[in-house]
Each structure stands twice: as C-alpha cells, then as structure tokens.
C-alpha positions as protocol buffer text, in pm:
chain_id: "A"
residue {
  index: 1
  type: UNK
  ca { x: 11980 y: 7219 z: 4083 }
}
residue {
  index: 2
  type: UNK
  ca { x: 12137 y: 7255 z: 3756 }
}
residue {
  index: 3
  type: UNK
  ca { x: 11909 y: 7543 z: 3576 }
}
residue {
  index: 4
  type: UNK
  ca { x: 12110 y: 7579 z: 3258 }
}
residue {
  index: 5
  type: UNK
  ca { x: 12070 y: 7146 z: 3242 }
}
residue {
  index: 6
  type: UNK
  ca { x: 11709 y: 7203 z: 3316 }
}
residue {
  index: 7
  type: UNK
  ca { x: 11660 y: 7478 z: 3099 }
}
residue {
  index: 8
  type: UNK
  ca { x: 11750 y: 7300 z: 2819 }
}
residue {
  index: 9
  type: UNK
  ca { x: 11522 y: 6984 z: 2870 }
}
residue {
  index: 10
  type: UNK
  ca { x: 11207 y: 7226 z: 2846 }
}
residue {
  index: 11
  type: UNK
  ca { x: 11332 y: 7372 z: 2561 }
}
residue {
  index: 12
  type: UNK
  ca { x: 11339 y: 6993 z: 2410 }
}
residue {
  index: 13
  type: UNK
  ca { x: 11044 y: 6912 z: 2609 }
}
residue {
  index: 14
  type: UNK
  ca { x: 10813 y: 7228 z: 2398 }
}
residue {
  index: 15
  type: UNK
  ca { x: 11038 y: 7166 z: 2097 }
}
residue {
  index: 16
  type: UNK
  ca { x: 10891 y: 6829 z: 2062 }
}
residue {
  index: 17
  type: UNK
  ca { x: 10567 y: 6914 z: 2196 }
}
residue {
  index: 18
  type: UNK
  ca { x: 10521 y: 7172 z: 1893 }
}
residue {
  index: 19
  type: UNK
  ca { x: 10661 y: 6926 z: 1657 }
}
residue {
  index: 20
  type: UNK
  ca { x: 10403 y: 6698 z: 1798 }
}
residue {
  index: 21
  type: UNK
  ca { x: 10106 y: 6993 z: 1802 }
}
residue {
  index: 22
  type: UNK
  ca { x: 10232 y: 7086 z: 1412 }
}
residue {
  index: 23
  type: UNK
  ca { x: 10233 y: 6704 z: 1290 }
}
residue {
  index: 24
  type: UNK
  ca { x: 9879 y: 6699 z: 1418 }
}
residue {
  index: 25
  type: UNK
  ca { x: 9733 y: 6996 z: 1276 }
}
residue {
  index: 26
  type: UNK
  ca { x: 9891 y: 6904 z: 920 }
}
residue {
  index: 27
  type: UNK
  ca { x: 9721 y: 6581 z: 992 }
}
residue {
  index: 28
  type: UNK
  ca { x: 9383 y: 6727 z: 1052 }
}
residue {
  index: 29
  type: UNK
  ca { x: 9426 y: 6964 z: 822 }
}
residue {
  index: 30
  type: UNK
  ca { x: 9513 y: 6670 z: 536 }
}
residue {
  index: 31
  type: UNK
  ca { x: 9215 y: 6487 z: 656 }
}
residue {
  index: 32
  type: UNK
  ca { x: 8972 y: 6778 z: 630 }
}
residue {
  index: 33
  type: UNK
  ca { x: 9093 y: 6864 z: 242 }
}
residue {
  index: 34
  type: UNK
  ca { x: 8998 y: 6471 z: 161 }
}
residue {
  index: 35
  type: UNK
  ca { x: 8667 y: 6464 z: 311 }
}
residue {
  index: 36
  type: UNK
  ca { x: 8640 y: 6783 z: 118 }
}
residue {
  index: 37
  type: UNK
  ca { x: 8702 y: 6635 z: -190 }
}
residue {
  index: 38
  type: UNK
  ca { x: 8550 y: 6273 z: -85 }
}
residue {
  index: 39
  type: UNK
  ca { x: 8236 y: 6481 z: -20 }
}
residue {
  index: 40
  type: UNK
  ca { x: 8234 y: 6684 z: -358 }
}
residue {
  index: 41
  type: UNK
  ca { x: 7940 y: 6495 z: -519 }
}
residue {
  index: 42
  type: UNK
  ca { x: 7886 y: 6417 z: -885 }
}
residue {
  index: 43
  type: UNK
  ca { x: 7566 y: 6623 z: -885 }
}
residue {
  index: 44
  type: UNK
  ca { x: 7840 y: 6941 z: -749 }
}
residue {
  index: 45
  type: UNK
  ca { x: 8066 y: 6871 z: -1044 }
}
residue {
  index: 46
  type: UNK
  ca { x: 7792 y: 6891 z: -1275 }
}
residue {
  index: 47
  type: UNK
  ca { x: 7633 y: 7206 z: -1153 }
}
residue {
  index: 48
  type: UNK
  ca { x: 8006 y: 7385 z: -1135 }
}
residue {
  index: 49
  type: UNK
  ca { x: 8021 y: 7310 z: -1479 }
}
residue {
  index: 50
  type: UNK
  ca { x: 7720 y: 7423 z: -1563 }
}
residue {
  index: 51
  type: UNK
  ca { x: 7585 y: 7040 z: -1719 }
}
residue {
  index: 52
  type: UNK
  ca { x: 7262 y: 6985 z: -1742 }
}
residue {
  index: 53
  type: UNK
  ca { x: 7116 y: 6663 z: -1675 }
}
residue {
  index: 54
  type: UNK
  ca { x: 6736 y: 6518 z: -1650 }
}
residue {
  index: 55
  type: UNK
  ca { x: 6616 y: 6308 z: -1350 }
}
residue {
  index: 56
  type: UNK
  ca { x: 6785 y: 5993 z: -1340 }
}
residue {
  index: 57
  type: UNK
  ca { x: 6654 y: 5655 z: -1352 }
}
residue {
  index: 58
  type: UNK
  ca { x: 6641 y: 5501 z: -951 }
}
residue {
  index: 59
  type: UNK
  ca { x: 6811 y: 5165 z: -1018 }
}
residue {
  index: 60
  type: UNK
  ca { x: 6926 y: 4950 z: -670 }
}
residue {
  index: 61
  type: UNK
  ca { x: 6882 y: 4638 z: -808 }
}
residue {
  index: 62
  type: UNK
  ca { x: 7110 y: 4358 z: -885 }
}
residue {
  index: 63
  type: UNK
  ca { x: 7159 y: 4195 z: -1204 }
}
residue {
  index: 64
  type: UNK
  ca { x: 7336 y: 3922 z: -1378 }
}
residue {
  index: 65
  type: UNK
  ca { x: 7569 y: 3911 z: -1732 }
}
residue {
  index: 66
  type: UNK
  ca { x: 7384 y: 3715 z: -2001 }
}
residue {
  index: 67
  type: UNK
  ca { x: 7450 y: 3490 z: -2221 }
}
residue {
  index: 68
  type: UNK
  ca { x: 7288 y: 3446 z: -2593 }
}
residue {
  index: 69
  type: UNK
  ca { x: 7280 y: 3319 z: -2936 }
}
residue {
  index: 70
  type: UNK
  ca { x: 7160 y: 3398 z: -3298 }
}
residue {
  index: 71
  type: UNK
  ca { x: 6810 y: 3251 z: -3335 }
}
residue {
  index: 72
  type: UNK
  ca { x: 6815 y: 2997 z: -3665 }
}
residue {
  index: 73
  type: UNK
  ca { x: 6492 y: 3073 z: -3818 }
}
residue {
  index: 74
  type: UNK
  ca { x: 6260 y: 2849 z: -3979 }
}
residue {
  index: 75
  type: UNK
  ca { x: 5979 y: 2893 z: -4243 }
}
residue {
  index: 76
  type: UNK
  ca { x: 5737 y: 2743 z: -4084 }
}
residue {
  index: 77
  type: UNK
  ca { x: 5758 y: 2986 z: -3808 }
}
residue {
  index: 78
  type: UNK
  ca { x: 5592 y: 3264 z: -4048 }
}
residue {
  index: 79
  type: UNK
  ca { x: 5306 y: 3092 z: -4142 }
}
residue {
  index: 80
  type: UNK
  ca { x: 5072 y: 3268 z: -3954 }
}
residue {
  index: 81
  type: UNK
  ca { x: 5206 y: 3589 z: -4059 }
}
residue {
  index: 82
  type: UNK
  ca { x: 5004 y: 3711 z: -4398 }
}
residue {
  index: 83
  type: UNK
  ca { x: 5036 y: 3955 z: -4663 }
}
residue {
  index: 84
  type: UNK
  ca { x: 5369 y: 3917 z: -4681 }
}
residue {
  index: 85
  type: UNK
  ca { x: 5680 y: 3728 z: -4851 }
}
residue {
  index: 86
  type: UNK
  ca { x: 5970 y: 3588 z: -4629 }
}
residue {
  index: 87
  type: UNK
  ca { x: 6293 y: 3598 z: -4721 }
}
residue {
  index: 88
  type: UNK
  ca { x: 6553 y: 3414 z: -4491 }
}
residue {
  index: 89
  type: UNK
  ca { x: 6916 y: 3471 z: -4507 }
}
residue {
  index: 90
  type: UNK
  ca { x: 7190 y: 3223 z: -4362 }
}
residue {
  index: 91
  type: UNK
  ca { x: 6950 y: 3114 z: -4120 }
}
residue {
  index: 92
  type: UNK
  ca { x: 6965 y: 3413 z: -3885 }
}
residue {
  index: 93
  type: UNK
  ca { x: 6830 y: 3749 z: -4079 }
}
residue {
  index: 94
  type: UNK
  ca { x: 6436 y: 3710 z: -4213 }
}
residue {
  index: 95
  type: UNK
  ca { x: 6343 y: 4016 z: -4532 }
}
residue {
  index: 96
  type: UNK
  ca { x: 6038 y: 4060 z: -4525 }
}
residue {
  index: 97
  type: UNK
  ca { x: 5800 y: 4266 z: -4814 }
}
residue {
  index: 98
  type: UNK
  ca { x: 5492 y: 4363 z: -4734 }
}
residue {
  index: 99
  type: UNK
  ca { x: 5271 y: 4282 z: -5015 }
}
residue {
  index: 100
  type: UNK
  ca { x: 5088 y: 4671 z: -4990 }
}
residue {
  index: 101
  type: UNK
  ca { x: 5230 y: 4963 z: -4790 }
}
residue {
  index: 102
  type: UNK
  ca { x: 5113 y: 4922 z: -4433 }
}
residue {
  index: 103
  type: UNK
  ca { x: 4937 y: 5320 z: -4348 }
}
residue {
  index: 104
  type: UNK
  ca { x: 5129 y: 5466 z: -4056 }
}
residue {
  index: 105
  type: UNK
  ca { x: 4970 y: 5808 z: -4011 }
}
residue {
  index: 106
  type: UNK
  ca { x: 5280 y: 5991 z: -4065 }
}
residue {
  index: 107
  type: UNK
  ca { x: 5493 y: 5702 z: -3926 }
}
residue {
  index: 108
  type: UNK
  ca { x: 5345 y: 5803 z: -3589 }
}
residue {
  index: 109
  type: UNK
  ca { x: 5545 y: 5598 z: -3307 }
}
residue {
  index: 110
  type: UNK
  ca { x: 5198 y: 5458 z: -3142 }
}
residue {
  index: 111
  type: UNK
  ca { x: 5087 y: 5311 z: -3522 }
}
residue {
  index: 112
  type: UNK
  ca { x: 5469 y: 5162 z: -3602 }
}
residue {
  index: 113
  type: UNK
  ca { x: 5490 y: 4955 z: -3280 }
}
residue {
  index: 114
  type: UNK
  ca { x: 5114 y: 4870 z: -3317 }
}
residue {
  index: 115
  type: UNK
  ca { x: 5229 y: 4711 z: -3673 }
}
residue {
  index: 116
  type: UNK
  ca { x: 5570 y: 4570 z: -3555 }
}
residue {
  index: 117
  type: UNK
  ca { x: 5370 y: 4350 z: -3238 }
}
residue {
  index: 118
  type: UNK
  ca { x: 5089 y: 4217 z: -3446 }
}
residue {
  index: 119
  type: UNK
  ca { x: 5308 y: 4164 z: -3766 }
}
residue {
  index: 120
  type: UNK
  ca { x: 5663 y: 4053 z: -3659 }
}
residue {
  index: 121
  type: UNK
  ca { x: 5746 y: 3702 z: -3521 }
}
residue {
  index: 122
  type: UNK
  ca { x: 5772 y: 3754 z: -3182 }
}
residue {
  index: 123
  type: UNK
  ca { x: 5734 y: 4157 z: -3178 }
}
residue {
  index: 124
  type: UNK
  ca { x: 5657 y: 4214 z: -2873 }
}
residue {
  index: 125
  type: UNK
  ca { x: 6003 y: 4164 z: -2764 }
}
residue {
  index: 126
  type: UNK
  ca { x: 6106 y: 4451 z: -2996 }
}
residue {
  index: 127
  type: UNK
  ca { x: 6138 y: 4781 z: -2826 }
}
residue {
  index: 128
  type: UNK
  ca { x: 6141 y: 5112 z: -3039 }
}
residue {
  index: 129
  type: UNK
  ca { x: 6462 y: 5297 z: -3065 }
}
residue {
  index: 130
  type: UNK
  ca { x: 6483 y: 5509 z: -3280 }
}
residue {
  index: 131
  type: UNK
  ca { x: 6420 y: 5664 z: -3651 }
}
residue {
  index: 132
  type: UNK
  ca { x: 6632 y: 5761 z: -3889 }
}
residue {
  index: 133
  type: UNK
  ca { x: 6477 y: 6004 z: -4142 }
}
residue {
  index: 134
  type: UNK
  ca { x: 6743 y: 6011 z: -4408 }
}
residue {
  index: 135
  type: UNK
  ca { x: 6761 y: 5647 z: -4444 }
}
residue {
  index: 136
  type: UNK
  ca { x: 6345 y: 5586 z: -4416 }
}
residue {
  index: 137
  type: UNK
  ca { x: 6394 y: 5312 z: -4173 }
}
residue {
  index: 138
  type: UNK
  ca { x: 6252 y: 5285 z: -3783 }
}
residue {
  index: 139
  type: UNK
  ca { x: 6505 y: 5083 z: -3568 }
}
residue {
  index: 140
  type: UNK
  ca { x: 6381 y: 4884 z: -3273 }
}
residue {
  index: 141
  type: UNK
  ca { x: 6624 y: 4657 z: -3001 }
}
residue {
  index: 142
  type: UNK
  ca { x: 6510 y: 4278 z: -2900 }
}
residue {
  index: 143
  type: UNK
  ca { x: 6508 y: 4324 z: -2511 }
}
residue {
  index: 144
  type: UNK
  ca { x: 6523 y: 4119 z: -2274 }
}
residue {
  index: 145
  type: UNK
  ca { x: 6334 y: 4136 z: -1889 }
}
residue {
  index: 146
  type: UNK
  ca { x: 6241 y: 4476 z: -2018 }
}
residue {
  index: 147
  type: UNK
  ca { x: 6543 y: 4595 z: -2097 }
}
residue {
  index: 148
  type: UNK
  ca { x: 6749 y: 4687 z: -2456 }
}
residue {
  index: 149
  type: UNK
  ca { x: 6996 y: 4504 z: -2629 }
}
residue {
  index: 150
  type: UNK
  ca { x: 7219 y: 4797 z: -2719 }
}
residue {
  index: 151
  type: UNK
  ca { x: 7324 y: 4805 z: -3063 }
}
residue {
  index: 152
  type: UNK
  ca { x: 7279 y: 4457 z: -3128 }
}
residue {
  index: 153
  type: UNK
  ca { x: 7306 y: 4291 z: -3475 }
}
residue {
  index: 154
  type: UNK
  ca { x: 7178 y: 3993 z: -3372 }
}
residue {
  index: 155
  type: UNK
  ca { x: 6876 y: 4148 z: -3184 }
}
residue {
  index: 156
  type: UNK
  ca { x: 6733 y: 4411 z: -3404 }
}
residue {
  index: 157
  type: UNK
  ca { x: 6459 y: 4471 z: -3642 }
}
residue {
  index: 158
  type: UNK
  ca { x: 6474 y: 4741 z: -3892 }
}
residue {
  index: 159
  type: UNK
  ca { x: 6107 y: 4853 z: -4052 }
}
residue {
  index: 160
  type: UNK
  ca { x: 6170 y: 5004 z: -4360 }
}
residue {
  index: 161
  type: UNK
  ca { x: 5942 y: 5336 z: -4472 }
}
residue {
  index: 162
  type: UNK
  ca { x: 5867 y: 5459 z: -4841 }
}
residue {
  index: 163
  type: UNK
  ca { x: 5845 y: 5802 z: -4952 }
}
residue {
  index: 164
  type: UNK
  ca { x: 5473 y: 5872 z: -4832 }
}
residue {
  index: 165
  type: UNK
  ca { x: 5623 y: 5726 z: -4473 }
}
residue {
  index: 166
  type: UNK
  ca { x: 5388 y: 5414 z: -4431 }
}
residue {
  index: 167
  type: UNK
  ca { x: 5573 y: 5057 z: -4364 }
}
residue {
  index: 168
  type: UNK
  ca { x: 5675 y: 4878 z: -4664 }
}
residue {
  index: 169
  type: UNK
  ca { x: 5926 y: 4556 z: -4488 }
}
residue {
  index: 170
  type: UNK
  ca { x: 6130 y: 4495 z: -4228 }
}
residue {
  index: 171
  type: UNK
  ca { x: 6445 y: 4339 z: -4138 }
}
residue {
  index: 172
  type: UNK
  ca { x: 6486 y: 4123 z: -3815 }
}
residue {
  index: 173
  type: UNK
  ca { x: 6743 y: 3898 z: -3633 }
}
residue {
  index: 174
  type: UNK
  ca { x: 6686 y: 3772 z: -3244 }
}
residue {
  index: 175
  type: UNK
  ca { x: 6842 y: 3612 z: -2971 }
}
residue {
  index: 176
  type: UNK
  ca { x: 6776 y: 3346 z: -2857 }
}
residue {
  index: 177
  type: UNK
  ca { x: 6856 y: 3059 z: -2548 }
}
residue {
  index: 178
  type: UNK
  ca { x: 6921 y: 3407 z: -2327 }
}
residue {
  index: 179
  type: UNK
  ca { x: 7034 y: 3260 z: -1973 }
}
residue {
  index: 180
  type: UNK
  ca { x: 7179 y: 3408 z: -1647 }
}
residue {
  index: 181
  type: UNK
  ca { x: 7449 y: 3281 z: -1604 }
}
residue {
  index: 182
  type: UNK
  ca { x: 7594 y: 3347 z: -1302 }
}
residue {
  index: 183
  type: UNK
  ca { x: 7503 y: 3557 z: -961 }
}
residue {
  index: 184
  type: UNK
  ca { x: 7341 y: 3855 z: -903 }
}
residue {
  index: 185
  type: UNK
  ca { x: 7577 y: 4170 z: -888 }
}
residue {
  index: 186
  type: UNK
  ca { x: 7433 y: 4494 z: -758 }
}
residue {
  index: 187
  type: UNK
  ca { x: 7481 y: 4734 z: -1036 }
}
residue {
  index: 188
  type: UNK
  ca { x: 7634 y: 5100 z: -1076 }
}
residue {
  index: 189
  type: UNK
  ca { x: 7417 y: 5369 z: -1032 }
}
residue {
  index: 190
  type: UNK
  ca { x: 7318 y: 5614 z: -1287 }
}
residue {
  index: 191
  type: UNK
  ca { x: 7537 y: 5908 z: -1143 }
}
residue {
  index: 192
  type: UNK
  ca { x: 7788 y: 5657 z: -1066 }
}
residue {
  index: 193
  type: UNK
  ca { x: 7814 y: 5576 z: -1404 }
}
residue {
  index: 194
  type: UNK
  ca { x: 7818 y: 5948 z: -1495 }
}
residue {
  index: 195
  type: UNK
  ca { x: 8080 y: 6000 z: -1242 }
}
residue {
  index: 196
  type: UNK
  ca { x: 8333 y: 5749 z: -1439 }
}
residue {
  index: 197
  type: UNK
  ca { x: 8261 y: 5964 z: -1750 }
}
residue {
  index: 198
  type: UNK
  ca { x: 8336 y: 6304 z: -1601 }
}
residue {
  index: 199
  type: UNK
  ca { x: 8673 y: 6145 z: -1466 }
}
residue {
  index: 200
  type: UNK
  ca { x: 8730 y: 6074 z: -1809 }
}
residue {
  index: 201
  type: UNK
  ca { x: 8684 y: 6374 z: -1946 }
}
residue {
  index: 202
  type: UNK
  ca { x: 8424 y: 6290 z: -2172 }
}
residue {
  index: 203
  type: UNK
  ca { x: 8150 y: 6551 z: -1997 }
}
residue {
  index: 204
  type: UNK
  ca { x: 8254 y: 6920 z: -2165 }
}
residue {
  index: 205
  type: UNK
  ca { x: 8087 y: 7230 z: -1990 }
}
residue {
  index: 206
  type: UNK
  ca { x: 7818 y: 7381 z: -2062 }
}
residue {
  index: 207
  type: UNK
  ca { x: 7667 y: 7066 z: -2237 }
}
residue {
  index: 208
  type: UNK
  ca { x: 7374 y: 6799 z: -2119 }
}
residue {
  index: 209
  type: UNK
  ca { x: 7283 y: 6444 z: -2012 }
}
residue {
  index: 210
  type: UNK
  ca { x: 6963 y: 6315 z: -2157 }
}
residue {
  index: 211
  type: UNK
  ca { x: 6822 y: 5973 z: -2213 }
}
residue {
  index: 212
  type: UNK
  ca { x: 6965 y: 5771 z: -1942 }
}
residue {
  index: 213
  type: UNK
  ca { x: 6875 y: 5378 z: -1964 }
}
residue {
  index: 214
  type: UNK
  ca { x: 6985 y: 5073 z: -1867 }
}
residue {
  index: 215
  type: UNK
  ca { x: 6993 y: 4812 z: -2069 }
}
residue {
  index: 216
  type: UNK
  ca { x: 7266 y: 4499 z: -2206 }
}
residue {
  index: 217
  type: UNK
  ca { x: 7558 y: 4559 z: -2430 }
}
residue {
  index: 218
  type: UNK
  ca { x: 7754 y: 4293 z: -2568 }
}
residue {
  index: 219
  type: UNK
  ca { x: 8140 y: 4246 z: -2406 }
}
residue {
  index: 220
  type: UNK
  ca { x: 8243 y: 3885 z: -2574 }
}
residue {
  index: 221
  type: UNK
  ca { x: 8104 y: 3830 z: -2927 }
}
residue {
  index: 222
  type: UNK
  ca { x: 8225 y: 3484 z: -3041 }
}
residue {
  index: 223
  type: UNK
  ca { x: 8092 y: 3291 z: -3366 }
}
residue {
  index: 224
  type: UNK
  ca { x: 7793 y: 3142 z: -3239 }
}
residue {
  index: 225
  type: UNK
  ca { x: 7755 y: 3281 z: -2866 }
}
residue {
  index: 226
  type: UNK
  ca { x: 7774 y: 3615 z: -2737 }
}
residue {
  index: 227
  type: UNK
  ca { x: 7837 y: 3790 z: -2372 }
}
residue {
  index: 228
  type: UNK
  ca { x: 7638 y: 4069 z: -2237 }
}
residue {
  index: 229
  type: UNK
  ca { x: 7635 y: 4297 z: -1938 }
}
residue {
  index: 230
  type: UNK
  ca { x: 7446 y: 4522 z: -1773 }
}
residue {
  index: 231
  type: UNK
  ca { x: 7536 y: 4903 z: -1938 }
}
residue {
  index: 232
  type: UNK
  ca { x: 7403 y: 5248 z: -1921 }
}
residue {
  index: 233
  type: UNK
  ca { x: 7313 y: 5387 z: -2194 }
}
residue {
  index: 234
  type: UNK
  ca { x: 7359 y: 5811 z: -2187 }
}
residue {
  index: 235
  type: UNK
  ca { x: 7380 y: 6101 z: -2470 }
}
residue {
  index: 236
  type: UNK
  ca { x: 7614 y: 6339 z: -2411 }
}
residue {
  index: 237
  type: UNK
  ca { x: 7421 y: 6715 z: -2592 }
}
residue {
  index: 238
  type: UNK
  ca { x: 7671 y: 6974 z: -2675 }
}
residue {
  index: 239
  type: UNK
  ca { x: 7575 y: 7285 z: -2934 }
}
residue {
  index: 240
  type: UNK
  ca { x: 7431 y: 7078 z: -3200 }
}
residue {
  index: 241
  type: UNK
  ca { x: 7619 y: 6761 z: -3188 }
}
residue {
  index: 242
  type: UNK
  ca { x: 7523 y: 6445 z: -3002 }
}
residue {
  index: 243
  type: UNK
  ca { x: 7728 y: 6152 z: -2850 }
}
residue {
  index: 244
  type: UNK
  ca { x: 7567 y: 5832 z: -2708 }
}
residue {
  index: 245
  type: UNK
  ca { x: 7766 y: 5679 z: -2495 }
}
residue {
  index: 246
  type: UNK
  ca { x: 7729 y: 5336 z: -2309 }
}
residue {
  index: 247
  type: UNK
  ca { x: 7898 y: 5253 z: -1918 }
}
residue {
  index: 248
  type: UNK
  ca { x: 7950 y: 4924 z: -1781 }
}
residue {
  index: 249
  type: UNK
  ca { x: 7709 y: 4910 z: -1492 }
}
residue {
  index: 250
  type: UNK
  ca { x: 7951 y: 4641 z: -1315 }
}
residue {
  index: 251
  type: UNK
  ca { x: 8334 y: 4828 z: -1303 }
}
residue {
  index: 252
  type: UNK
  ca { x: 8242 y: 5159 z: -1506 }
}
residue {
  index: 253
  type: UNK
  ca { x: 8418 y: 5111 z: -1803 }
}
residue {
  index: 254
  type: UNK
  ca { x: 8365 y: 5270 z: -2126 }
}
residue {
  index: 255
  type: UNK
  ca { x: 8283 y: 5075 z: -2414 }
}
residue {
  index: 256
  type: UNK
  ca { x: 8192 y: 5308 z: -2696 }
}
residue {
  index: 257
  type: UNK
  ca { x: 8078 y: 5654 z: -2840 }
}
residue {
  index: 258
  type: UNK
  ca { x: 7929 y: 5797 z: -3164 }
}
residue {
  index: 259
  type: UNK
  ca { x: 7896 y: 6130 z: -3271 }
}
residue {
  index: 260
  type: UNK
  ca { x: 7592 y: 6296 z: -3514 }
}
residue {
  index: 261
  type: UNK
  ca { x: 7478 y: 6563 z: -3600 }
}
C-alpha cells in the first residue's frame, strides 16, 4: 500500500469535509441573522426607539377603491331647510347664512353635530373632524360606509363660528354616484402601515402615534370624476409639533404630510 498516496487523499478527503462543515455553518449562521431580523417586529422597533403609540384599530377586512363625483346641487333640494339663505356656487359649493346665530354651548362637539344632522342637506353623512380656533370654523369629512373622505374638497362642510362661538353658516360640497368599482382587496394593517413609515424614516425617536383611522384619500382627481383608496390616516407627535400623515392601505405608499404647531 502506498501510505504517502493514501495519506494525501485524507488530507483532501477532511480538507473538503471542513470546507463542506464551514460552508454549512456560514449558511446556518446567515439564516439565523435573517430570521433575526425577519422576526424584529414593528412593535420592537417602536419600543427601541422609545415611540409611543395608542392601541391600534383591528382592521382584517377587505375593501375596494372608489369611485366619485361632485354633487350638482339644486335649489329645490333646500327647501325644507329654514331659517336660512342658500347661496349656490358653480353648481357644486352651497353658502349658507343662518338667519340668527345657532347657540352651541361653547361650540361643544355633541351640540355642533346635533346642528350639522338636522340642518345640513344630507348631514348625517358628515363626520366631525376637526376645529380650528384661529379661523372660527368646525371642519367635518362626507364619509362614506362609515368611513372619512380625507381632505376632500369635494366632500367637506365647513360650519363657520362668530366671536361668542355659536354657528353662524356653513360651507358644503358632496360626493356623489360613489361606486365600487372593482374587487375586494384585503387591506394593510395598521402597524403595517406604520412599518412603511418607519422604513422611511418619517418616525423620529422619542416621539408618538396617535389617531390612527382608516378612511379614503383621493389618488386620481380628474375634472369631473375622482379616484379613491383605502388610506390610513396617522399623526406623527414630536415636542410640540404635529404631522398627519396618510398610508395607502393597498401597497404602503405615502401620499402626504403637514406640519402645525
């Protein structure tokens, strides 16, 4: 037997044997960082930077985009509505004047939607949104199968306050023919959405997440027809300075932010 011949094909034999052993355990090892990271969960992220964040809304369900367009109004739909004088503008915007100051008890939320239902065409398919104190007004979104219209000027109705805060007019626009217009899609998740603004960047430490809804935000706007689709809606808190911020609920993308005060 040649020993020196044999000799050398163990030494080839355990030289490709720990080649093999290393390539696996670089392997493993490889695998074991990705699951690490695949595993890292939004809720992780957050807490490592120290975000704060509120319970968030449970959403499964699927939903559809939307279609709509500007409701043409006509006098005759306002007849019902008294004690006060209709203005309409290019068919689409109705100005309304309230012929005395409607009492509000300290433009308390409960008394301002009360007024907006019983007193607005069609109010009960105005949801409240928000006031604005320096400008006196109240703004409310048109919504549709309970949910907003984000920042839509063709589905909004601005109430307009005087100095002693009780309701003096309004300003409204709707949508109308609103169809579904093609299938179901199942629909991001609130921490999903989240998740494509920390990848962004747009999360800062030490800041929170508050007011998480779902709602429809328009993607297409065209001259007499617009596109929506489904969108979170989130406000990003940091010091004293607030962004709102709104996530396609389909693909994640971003479609825009504001900053105040």
């Amino acid at each position: 037997m040649d020993w020196s011949k044999t000799k050398t094909i163990f030494i080839a034999v355990f030289l490709v044997l720990d080649l093999f052993l290393a390539v696996m355990f670089f392997n493993k090892y490889d695998a074991t960082r990705f699951e690490v990271i695949k595993e890292t969960s939004i809720e992780e992220k957050l807490q490592s930077d120290r975000i704060e964040y509120e319970k968030m809304p449970v959403d499964a369900e699927e939903l559809s985009i939307i279609t709509a367009k500007p409701k043409i109004f006509s006098e005759k739909e306002f007849f019902f509505l008294t004690k006060q004088r209709m203005t309409i503008n290019n068919g689409t915007e109705v100005v309304s004047e309230l012929d005395k100051p409607y009492d509000t008890d300290k433009a308390t939320r409960e008394k301002i939607v009360s007024f907006v239902k019983n007193n607005v065409l069609q109010g009960d398919r105005y949801s409240y949104w928000k006031r604005n104190r320096d400008e006196k007004t109240v703004i409310f979104y048109q919504q549709f199968d309970d949910k907003k219209l984000f920042k839509n000027r063709s589905g909004y109705l601005t109430v307009q306050l005087d100095d002693a805060d009780n309701i003096i007019g309004y300003t409204q626009t709707m949508l109308s023919d609103i169809d579904e217009n093609r299938e179901e899609e199942a629909i991001l998740p609130a921490f999903q959405a989240i998740d494509a603004l920390y990848k962004n960047g747009l999360i800062q430490p030490d800041s929170e997440i508050a007011n998480a809804e779902l709602g429809y935000y328009t993607v297409v706007q065209l001259t007499e027809a617009q596109v929506l689709s489904p969108t979170w809606y989130f406000q990003l808190k940091k010091d004293d300075k607030t962004e709102e911020i709104y996530v396609n609920a389909f693909d994640g993308s971003i479609y825009q932010t504001e900053k105040e005060s």
